[in-house]
C-alpha positions in Angstrom: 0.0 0.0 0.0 1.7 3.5 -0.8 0.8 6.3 1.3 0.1 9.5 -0.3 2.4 12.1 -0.2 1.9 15.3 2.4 2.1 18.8 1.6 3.9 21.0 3.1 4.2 24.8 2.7 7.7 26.3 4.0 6.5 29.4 5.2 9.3 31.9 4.5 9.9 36.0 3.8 7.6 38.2 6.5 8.4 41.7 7.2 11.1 42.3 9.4 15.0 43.4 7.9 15.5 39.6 8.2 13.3 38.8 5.1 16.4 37.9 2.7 17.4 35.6 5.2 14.4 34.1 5.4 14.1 33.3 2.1 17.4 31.3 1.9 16.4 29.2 4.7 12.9 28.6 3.0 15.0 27.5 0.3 17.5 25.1 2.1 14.2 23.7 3.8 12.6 22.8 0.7 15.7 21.4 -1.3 16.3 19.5 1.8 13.0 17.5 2.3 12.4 14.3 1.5 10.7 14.6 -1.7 10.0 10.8 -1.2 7.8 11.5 1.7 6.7 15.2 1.1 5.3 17.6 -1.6 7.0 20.7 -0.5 6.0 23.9 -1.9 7.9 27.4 -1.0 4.9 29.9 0.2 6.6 33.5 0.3 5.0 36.0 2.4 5.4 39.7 2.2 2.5 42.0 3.8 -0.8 40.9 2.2 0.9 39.3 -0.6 0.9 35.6 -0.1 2.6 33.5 -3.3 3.4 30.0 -4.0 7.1 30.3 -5.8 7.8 27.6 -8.4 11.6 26.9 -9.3 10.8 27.9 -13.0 10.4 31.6 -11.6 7.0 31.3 -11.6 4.2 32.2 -9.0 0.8 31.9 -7.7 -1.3 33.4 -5.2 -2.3 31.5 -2.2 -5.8 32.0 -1.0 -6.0 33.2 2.4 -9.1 31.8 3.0 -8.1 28.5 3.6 -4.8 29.1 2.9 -4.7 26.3 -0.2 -3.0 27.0 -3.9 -4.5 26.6 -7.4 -2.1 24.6 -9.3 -3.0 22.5 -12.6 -6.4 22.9 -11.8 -6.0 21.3 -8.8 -7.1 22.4 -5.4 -3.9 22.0 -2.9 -4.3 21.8 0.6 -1.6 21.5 3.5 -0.5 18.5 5.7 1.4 20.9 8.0 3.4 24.2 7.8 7.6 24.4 8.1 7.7 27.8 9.6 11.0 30.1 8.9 9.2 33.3 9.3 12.5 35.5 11.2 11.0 38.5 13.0 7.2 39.4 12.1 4.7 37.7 11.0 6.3 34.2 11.5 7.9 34.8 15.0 5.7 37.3 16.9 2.8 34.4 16.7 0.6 36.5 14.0 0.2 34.2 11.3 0.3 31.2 13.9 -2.9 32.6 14.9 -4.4 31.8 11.9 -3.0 28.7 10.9 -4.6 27.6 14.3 -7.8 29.2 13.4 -7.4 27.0 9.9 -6.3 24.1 11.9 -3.4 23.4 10.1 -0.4 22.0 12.5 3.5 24.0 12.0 6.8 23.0 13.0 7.5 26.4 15.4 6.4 27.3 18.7 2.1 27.8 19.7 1.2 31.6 18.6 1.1 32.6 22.5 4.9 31.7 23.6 5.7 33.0 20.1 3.9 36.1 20.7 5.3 35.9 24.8 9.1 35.3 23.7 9.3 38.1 20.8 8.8 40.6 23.1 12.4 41.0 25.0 10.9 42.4 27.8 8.1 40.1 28.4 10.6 37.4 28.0 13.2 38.7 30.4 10.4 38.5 33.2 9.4 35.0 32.5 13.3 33.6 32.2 13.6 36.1 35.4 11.3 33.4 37.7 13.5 30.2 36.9 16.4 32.2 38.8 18.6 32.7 35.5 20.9 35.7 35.1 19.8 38.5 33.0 21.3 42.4 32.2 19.8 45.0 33.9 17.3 46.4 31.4 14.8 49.5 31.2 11.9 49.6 28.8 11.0 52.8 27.2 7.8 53.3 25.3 7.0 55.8 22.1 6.2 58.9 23.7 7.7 58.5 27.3 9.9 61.3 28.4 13.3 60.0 28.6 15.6 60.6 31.7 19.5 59.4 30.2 21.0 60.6 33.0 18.4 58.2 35.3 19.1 55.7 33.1 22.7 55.6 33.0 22.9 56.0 36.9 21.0 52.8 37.1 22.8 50.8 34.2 25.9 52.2 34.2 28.0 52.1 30.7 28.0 51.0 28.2 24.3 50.4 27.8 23.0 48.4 24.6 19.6 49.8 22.9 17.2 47.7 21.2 13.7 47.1 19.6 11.6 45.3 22.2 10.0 43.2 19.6 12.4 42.6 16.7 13.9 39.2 15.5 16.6 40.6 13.7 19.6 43.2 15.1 18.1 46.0 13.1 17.9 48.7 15.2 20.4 47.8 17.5 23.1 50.4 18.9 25.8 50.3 21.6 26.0 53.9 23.8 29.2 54.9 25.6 28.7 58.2 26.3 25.0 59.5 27.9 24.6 62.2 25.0 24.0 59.0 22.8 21.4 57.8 24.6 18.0 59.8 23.1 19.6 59.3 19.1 20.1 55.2 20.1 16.4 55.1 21.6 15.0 57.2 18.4 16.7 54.3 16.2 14.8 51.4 18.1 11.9 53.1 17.8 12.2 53.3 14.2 11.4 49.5 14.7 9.3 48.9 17.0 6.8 51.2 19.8 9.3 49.8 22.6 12.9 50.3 23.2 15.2 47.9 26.0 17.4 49.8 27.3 20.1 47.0 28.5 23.5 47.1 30.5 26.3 45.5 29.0 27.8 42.2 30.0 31.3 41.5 28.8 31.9 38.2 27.9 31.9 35.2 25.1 28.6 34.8 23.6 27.2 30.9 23.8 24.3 29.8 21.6 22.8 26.5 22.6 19.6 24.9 20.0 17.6 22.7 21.7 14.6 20.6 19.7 11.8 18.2 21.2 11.4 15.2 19.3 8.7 12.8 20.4 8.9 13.5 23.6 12.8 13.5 23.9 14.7 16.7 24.0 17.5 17.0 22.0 19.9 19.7 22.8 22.9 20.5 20.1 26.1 21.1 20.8 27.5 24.8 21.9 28.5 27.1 19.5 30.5 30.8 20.2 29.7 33.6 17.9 32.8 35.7 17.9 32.5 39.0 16.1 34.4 40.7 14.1 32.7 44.1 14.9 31.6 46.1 18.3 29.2 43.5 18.6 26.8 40.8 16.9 24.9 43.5 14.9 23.2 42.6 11.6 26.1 43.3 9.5 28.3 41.0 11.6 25.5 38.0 11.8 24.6 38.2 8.0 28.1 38.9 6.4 30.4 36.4 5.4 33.6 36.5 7.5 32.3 39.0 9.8 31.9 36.9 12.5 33.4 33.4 13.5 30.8 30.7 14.6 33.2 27.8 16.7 31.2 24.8 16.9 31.3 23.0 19.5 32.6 25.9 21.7 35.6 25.6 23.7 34.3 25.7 26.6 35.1 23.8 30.6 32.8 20.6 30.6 30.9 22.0 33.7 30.1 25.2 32.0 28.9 23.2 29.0 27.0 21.2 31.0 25.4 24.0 33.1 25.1 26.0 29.7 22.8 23.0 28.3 20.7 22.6 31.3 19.8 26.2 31.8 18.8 25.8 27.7 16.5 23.0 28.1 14.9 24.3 31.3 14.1 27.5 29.4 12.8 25.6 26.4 9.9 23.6 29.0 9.6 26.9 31.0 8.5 29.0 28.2 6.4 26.0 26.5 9.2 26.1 23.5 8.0 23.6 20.2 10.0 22.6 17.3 13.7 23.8 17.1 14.9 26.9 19.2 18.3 28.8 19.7 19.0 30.1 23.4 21.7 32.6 23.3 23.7 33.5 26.6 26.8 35.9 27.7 29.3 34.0 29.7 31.1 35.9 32.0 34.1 34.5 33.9 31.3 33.5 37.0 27.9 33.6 35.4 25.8 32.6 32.7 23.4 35.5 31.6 20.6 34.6 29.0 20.4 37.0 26.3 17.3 35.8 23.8 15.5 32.8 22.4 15.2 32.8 19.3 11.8 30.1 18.4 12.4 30.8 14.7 16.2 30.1 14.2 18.1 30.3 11.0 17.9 27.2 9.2 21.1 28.6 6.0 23.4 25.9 5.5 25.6 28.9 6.7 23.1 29.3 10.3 24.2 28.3 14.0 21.4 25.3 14.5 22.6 23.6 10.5 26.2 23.9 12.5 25.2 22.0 15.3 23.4 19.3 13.7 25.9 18.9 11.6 27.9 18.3 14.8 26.1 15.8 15.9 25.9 13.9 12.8 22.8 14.7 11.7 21.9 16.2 8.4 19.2 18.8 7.3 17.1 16.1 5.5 17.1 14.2 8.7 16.2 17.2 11.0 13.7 18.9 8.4 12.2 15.7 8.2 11.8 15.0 12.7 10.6 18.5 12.7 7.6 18.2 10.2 7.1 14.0 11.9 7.2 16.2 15.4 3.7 17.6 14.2 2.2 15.1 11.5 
């Protein structure tokens, strides 16, 4: 008896400054499913424009209203979604929403700890009642009066600035001096209505993927991001030879070890699904989380590709465990 085949839509684009990055892990998702077990089809989202992309060039609108293609006359509907959505709407929950309204299962966290772990703040608070280390941090909303000499008395300097709710490091700026403060805050909330405000935490950044298979939790090996600029900013995490990715880390087996549980603690904490990236600071005596990430990179050239690759497994066999995770 042959089963047939399942569609599956890899969700890619969005609307953030990751969009382009989005797209080439849409792409390395679907040339990396088992066309043997699955009909992938590349769904590219940008604002109200929804299209299936064909590898001959050529496209057709997806109808929204129960989100299915016309193709050869032929009516297709979706077994499940592979969702690599970076930043908005893919992984601030929104278009979760309505594949749960539709009832169609995806690979990525539920719309609610999507929505929850987007928004820095929010998230900070949540990782805040497990005990874990976290920077000092003060939110500032569009249209707040801003007090930089308050601020800086609290957080000292350097202070980082970012969009509360952004995937990707658009927006991001490191202030040394106070008179930088307001022009850093203005950038954020070019973004995004909130700005974090954080203090800086010298030390190596760690990222640590962790992924739920059936029950058992898989968590990949360590991998240090060392830039080549101030800090991991957009230029440095999308460049070529900007930064250096060392998988596994060199790190003290203890620190690994602690590193990995805090990851998979977080991961059942926050109701994590799918695969996830936890990235921390480590300082010579602490481990400080820095962000989740729910909707990792998934570029042959991407952290979580790295540390599959470590540990022997290749992107057809994870692309496929992660679609199996939700079938």
């Amino acid at each position: 008896m042959t089963t047939k085949k399942k569609n599956i839509a890899v969700v890619c684009g969005g609307d953030s400054g990751e969009y382009e990055i989005s797209i080439k892990s849409g792409k390395v998702v679907y040339a990396h499913l088992n066309k043997e077990k699955y009909n992938p089809w590349l769904i590219i989202v940008k604002g109200a424009n929804w299209m299936a992309s064909f590898t001959d060039g050529s496209s057709v609108k997806v109808d929204k209203d129960d989100f299915s293609v016309l193709a050869e006359n032929q009516k297709i509907h979706f077994d499940a979604v592979f969702n690599v959505i970076h930043g908005t709407p893919g992984e601030d929950g929104k278009i979760l929403g309505y594949f749960d309204m539709l009832g169609i299962p995806y690979t990525s966290s539920s719309h609610v700890v999507s929505g929850a772990t987007f928004n820095k703040d929010f998230c900070k608070q949540l990782v805040r009642s497990k005990g874990v280390a976290l920077a000092d941090s003060v939110l500032v909303r569009k249209g707040n009066k801003l007090n930089s000499e308050q601020i800086i008395q609290q957080l000292g300097l350097p202070v980082f600035v970012k969009p509360n709710s952004n995937g990707s490091s658009v927006g991001v700026s490191k202030v040394t001096k106070v008179e930088e403060l307001e022009a850093a805050v203005d950038n954020a909330l070019k973004e995004d209505h909130e700005a974090l405000i954080e203090s800086y935490i010298k030390g190596r950044e760690i990222g640590c993927g962790v992924f739920e298979f059936k029950g058992r939790k898989l968590v990949f090996p360590l991998t240090e991001i060392i830039s080549k600029k101030e800090f991991f900013d957009y230029e440095a995490k999308y460049t070529p030879g900007m930064s250096d990715e060392v998988t596994p880390a060199e790190v003290d087996e203890a620190v690994e070890i602690d590193i990995k549980a805090i990851a998979s603690e977080l991961y059942s904490h926050l109701g994590c699904k799918g695969i996830v990236r936890f990235d921390f600071i480590l300082t010579d005596n602490e481990i400080y989380f820095l962000e989740v990430n729910t909707v990792p990179g998934m570029s042959e050239a991407s952290i979580i590709p790295q540390q599959a690759q470590v540990m022997g497994i290749t992107l057809e066999t994870l692309f496929d465990m992660a679609i199996e995770n939700v079938l």
